[in-house]
C-alpha positions in Angstrom: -33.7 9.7 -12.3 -30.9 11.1 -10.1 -33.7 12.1 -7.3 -34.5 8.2 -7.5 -30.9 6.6 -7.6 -30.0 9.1 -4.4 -33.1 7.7 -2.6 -31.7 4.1 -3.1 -28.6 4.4 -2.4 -29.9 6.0 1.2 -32.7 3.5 1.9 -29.6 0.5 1.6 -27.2 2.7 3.6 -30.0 2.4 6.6 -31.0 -1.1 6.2 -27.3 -2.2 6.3 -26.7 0.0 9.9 -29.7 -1.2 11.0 -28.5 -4.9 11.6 -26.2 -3.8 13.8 -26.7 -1.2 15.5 -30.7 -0.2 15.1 -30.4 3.2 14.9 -33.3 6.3 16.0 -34.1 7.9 12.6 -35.8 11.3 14.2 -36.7 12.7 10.5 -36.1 11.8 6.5 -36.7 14.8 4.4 -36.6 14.6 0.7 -37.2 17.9 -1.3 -37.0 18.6 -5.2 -37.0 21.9 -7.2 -38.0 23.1 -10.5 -35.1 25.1 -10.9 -32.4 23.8 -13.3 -29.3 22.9 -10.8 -26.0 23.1 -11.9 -25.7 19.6 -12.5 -27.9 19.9 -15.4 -26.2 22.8 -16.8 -23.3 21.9 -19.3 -20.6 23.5 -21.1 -22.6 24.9 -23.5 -25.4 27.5 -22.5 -28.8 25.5 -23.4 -32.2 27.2 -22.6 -35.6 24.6 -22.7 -38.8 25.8 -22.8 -41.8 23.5 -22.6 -45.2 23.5 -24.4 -46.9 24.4 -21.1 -44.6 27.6 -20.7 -45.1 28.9 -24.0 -49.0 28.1 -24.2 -49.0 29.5 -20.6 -47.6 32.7 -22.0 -50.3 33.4 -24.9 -48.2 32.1 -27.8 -50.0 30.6 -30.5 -47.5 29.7 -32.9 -43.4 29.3 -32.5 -43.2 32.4 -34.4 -45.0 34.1 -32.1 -42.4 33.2 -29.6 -39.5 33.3 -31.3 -40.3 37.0 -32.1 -39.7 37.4 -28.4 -36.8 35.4 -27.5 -34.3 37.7 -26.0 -31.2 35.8 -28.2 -32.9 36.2 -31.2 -34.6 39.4 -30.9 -31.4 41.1 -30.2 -30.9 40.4 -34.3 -33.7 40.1 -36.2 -36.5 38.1 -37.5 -38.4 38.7 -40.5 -42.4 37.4 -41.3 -44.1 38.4 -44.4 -48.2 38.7 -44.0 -51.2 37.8 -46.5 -48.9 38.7 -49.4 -45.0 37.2 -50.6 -42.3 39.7 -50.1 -41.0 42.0 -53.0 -37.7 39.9 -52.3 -39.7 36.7 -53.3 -40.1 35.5 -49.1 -43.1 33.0 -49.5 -46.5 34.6 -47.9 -46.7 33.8 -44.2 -43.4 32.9 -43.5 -40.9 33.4 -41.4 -37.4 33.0 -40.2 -36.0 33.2 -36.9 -31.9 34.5 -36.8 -30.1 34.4 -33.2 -28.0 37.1 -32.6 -28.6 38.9 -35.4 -26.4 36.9 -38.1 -28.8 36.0 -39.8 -31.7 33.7 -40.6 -30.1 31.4 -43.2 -27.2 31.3 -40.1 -29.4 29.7 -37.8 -29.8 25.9 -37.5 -33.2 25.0 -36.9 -33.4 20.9 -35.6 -36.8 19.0 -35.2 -36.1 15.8 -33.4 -32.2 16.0 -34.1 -32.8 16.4 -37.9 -32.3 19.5 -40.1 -35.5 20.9 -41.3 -36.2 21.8 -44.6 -35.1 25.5 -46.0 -37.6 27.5 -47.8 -36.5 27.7 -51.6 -35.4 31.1 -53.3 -36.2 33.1 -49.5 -35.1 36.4 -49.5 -34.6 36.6 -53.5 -31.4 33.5 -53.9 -30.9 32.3 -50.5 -32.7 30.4 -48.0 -34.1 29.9 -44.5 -36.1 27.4 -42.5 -39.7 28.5 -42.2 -40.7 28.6 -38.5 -44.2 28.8 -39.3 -44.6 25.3 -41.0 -43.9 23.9 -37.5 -47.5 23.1 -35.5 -47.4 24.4 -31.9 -49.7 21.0 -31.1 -46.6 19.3 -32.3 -44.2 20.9 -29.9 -43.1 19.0 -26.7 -40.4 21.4 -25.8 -38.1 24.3 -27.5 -33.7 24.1 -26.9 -32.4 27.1 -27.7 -28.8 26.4 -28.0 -27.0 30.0 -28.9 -23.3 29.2 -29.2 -21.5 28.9 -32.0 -20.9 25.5 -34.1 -22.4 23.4 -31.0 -23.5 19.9 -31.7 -23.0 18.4 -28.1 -25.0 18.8 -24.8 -23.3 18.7 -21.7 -20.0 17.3 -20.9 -17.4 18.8 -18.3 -14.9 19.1 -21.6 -15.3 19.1 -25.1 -12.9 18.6 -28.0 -14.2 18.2 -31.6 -13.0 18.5 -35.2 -16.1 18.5 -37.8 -15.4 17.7 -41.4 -18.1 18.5 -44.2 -17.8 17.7 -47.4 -19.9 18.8 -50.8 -20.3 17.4 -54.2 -20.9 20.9 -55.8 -19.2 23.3 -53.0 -16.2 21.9 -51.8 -14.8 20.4 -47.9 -14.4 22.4 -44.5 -12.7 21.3 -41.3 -13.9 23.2 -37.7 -12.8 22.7 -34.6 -14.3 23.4 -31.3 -13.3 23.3 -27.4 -15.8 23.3 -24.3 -15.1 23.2 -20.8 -17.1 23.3 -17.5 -15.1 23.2 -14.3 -17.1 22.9 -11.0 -16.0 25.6 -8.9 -18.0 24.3 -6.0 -21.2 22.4 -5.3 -22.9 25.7 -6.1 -21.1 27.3 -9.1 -20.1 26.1 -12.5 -17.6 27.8 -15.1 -17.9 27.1 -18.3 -16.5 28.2 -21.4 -16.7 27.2 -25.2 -14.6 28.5 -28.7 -15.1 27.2 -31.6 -14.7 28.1 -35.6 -17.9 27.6 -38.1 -19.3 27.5 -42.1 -22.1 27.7 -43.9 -21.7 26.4 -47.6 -23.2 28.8 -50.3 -26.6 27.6 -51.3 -27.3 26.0 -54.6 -29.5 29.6 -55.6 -26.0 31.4 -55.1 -24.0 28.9 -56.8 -26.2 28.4 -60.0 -28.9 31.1 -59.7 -30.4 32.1 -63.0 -30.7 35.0 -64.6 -32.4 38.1 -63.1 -32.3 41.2 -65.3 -32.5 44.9 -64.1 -31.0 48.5 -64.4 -28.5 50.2 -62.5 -26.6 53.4 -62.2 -23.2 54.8 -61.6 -21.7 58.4 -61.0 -20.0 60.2 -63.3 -19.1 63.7 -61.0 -15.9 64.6 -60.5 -13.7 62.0 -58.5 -15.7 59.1 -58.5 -14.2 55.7 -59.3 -15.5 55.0 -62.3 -15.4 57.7 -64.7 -13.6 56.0 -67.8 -17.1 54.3 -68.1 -19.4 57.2 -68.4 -18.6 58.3 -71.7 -19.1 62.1 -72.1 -22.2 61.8 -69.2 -21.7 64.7 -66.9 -23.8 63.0 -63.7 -24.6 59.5 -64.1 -25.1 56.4 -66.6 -27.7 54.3 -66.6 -26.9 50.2 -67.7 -28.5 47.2 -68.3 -27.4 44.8 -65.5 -27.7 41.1 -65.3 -27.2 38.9 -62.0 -26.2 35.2 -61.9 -24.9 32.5 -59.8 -21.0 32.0 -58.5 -19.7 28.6 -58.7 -16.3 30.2 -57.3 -17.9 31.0 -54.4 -16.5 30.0 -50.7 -17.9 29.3 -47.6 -19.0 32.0 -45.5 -16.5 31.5 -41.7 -17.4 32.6 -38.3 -16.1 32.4 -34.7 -17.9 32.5 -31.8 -16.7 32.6 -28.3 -18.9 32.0 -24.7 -17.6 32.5 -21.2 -20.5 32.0 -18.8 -21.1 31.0 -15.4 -24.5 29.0 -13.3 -24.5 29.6 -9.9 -26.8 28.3 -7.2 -27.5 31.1 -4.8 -29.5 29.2 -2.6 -31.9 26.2 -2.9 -34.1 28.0 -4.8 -32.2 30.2 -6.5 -30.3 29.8 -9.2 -28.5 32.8 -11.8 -26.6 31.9 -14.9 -24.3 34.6 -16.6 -23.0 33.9 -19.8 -20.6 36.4 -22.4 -21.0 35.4 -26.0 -18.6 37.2 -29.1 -19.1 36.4 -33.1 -17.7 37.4 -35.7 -19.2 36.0 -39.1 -16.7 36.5 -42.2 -17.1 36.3 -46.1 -20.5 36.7 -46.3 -22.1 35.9 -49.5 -24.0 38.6 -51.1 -24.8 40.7 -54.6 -22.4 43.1 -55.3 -22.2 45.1 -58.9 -19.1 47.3 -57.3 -16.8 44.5 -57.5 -16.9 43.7 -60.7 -16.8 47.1 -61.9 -13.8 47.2 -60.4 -12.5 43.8 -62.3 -13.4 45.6 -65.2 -10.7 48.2 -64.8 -8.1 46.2 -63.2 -8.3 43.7 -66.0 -8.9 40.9 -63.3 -12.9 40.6 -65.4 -12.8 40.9 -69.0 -14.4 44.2 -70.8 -15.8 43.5 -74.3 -17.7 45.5 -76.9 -21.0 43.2 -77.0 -22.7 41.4 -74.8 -22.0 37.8 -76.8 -18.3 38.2 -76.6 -18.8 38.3 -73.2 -20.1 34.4 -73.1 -21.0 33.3 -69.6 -18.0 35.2 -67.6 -18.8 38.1 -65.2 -17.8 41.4 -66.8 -18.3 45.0 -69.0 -19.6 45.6 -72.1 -18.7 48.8 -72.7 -19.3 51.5 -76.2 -18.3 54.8 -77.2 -16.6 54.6 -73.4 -19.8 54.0 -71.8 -20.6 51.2 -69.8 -24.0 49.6 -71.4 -24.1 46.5 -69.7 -22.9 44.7 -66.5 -23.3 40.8 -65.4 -22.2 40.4 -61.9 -23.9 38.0 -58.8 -22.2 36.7 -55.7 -19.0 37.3 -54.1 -18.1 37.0 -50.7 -17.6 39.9 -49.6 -19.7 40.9 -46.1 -18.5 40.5 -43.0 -20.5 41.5 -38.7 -19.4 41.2 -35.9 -21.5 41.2 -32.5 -20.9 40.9 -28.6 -23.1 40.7 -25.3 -24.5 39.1 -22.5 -27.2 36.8 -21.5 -28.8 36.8 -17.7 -31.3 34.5 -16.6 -32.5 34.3 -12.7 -34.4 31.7 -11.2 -36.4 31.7 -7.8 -39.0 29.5 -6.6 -41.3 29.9 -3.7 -43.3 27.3 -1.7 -46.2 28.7 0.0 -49.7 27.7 1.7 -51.0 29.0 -1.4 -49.4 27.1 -4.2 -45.8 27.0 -5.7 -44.9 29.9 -7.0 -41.8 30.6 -9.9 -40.1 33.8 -10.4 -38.0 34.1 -13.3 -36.1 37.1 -15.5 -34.4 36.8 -18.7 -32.6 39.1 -20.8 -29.7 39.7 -23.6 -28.0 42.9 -23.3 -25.9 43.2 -26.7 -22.9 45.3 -26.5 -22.1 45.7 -30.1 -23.4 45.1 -33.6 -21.3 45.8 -36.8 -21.7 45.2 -40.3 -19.1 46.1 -43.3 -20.8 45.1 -46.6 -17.9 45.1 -48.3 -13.8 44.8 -47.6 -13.6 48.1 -48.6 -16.5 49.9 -47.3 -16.8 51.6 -43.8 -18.0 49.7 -40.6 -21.4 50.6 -39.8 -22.6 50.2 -36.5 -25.9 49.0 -36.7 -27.2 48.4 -33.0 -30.0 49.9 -31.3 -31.6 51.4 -34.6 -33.4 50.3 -37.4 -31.1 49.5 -40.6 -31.5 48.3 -44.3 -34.1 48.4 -46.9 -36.2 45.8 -45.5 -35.6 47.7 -42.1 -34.4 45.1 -39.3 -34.3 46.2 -35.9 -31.8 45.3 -33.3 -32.9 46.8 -29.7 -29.6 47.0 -27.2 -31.4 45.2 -24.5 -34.5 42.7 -25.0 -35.7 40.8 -21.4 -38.7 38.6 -20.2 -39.7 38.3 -16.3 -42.9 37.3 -14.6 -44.3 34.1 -12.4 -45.6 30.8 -12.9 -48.2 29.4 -10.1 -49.7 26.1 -9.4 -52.0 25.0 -6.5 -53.3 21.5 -7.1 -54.7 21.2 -10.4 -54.9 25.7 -10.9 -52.3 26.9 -12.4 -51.7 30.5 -13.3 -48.8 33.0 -15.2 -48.3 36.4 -15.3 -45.5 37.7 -17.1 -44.2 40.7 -19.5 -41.6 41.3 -22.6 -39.4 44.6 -23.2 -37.7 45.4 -26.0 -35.6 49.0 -25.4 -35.8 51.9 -27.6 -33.9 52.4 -30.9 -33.5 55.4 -33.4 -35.3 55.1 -36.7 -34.7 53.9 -40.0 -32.3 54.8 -42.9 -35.7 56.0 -44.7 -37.2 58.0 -41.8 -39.8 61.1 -42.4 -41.9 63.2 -40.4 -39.0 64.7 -38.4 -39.4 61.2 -36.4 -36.4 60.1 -34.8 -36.9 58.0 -32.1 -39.2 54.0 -31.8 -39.8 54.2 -28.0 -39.6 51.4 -26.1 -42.2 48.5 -25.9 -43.9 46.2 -23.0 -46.3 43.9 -23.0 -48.2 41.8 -20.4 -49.3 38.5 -20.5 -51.4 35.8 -18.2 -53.3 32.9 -17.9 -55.1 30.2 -15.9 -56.0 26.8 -16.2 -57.1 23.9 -14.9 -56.1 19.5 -15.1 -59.2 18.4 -14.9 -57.9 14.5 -15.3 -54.2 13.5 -15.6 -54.7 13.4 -19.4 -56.7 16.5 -19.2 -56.4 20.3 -19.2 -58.1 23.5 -20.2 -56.4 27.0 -20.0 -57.5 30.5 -20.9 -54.6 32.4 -22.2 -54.7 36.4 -23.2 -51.3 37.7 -24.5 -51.2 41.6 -25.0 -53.4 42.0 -21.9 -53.5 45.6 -22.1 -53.7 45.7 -26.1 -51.1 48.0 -26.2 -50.2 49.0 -29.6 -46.1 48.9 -31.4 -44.9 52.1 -30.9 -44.5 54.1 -34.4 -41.4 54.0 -36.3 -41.8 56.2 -40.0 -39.2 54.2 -41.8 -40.7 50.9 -42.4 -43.9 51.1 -44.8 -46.3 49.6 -42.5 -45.5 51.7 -39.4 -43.9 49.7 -36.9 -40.6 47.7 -36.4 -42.2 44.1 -37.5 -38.9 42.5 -36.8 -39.2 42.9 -33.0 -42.7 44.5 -32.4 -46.0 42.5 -32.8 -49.1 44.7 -34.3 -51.8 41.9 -33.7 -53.3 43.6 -30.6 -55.1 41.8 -27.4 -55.5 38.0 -28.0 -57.4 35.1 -26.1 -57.1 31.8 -26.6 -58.7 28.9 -25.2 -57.8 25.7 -25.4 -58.6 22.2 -24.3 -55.8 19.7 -24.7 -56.3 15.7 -24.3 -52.9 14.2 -24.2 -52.9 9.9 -25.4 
């Protein structure tokens, strides 16, 4: 639209000189670019990917690429295969989570509306299921990574949301983008802004789940007026239930980025992104043990004088029974930077598009509780259901098109990372990972294409990491080997 306006404007410019003065016009040159320029970028850092791109790159699913995505696989993302997950996951699904916060932190829009969560995911909370969304229904992928962002574009931005629940509660955030045109070639931009996510409706009034737990009765531990005359540990019957006192999990997120036209065809965006995501709701039995002694729970001798509260029941000095269930209590906190370069290159032999994309992340730390130590989580597998978080993830390769051909090459790396909490086998160490990708097609009508697509192209296996049970990080690395697809698409 711009390209046409300009044109316009130009061709009524001439006629109007020509009346009077009939000028020579030697040469009229009109050229155009693929590239994004930095008119098109905004105040907040927006990546769009089209169907053609990711079908161009061997992806078969939006799984399959989100896997890949520099932003998100810098935190994690979790699919479970032919069978649910132990932590009740539905079979086949799977949940995408940028930066690592998490996958019920992650907004997932089709069309501008929310998308459905997943009920009971990952035991009592939730997620949107990637993999319900068809590829064949896909025009184009945003990936929008700052924090609380509901607005493209704009050279400033100042908003106030308000949310309010029946069952939760209200929350106010504010947030402030600029974008400051430094010259015709270079655009600043930075954003700030607070955030919430209300507790789900499994956290607030999840149902009963029954189990058995332990604490430790040696010398100096906290809890020893509840083990009785045990010398090393006591066994309990615990029972976990919903929190209708629970409050909204806050973050913060910062973004200070730059887009700069280097030349005509080449463009290089920069962008420095911080969050730090407070009160995180989780399961925690150590809190209200320690309600129990500070008198904050109550402590009863039977598990009916207890009613419905959280609390002890506790005989003969030993602690027999235990019904705790949400608190906010968690809090991570994560930094890095995101580099994407653009070149094109007109040739003889067809248009050709180099590009290179990455997300180098700085820093990843988690506390699970207020009083717990920081961990610091990044560039090593971590948890039971062992997440990976490389330090630097990147994509680079080339796009070609010559008349109706059209051909990609391209490749994925995801860096190296010690193993898991739950290592054997003296292995320390998941190396690092690449993978190559191409294809070619052909338009053989302008509603008309067929392309032959291989991703994997040297079926190189996911390096070996001990830790998880199936042998490989399945958060960042793929196991399905070489895969072709072929595919003839008729667009109406």
């Amino acid at each position: 639209m711009s390209l046409a306006v300009a044109m316009a404007l130009s061709a009524s410019a001439m006629a109007q000189q020509a009346a009077t003065e009939e000028p020579q016009i030697e040469k009229i040159e009109v050229t155009g670019s693929r590239l994004k320029g930095v008119d098109m970028e905004g105040a907040n850092p927006l990546q769009v990917f089209s169907r053609d791109e990711l079908t161009s790159r061997g992806y078969d699913s939006i799984s399959s690429f989100l896997r890949d995505l520099p932003q998100a696989s810098a935190g994690t993302f979790n699919e479970i295969g032919s069978t649910a997950g132990n932590d009740g996951t539905p079979a086949g699904s799977a949940g995408v989570s940028l930066r690592g916060l998490g996958s019920s932190s992650t907004l997932v829009l089709v069309n501008g509306r929310r998308v459905a969560v997943d009920s009971f995911a990952n035991g009592a909370d939730t997620f949107v299921n990637v993999n319900t969304i068809p590829m064949s229904a896909i025009e184009r992928v945003e990936i929008l990574t700052d924090g609380a962002s509901s607005v493209y574009g704009s050279d400033a931005i100042a908003a106030l949301r308000y949310d309010s629940y029946s069952d939760f509660g209200s929350d106010v955030n504010p947030k402030l983008s600029l974008r400051y045109r430094a010259t015709d070639n270079l655009i600043l931009r930075a954003s700030a802004s607070t955030g919430f996510r209300a507790p789900s409706l499994s956290q607030i009034g999840a149902g009963k789940s029954l189990g058995f737990n332990y604490i430790s009765c040696l010398p100096g531990q906290p809890f020893l007026s509840f083990c009785g005359n045990q010398p090393v540990e006591i066994g309990y019957d615990e029972e976990r239930v919903g929190n209708k006192e629970l409050d909204a999990e806050k973050s913060r997120a910062l973004n200070v980025g730059m887009s700069w036209n280097l030349t005509d065809s080449l463009q290089l965006t920069v962008d420095y992104w911080r969050y730090r995501h407070t009160d995180i709701v989780d399961y925690d039995s150590i809190t209200t043990l320690r309600g129990c002694l500070s008198g904050d729970v109550p402590v009863t001798g039977s598990e009916a004088a207890l009613g419905d509260s959280f609390g002890c029941v506790v005989v003969n000095n030993e602690l027999v029974f235990l019904r705790t269930g949400f608190y906010n209590i968690g809090s991570q906190e994560t930094d890095g930077i995101d580099v994407n370069l653009n070149y094109r290159l007109d040739t003889n032999y067809g248009s050709f598009k180099f590009y290179a994309t990455g997300t180098k992340t700085f820093n990843y730390e988690r506390q699970l509780t207020p009083d717990s130590p920081k961990e610091d989580l990044l560039g090593r597998l971590s948890g039971a259901n062992e997440i990976a978080r490389p330090d630097l993830v990147a994509d680079f390769g080339t796009d070609w098109r010559s008349g109706n051909w059209k051909a990609s090459l391209s490749a994925h790396y995801a860096s190296s990372m010690g193993d898991g909490d739950f290592r054997f086998g003296g292995n320390e160490t998941v190396k690092s990972w690449t993978t190559l990708s191409g294809s070619l097609g052909y338009d053989i009508t302008d509603n008309q294409s067929i392309s032959l697509a291989v991703r994997n192209l040297t079926d190189k296996a996911p390096p070996y990491a001990s830790s998880p049970t199936n042998g490989y990080a399945s958060s960042v690395h793929d196991w399905i080997g070489r895969l072709w697809t072929l595919r003839y698409t008729v667009s109406f």
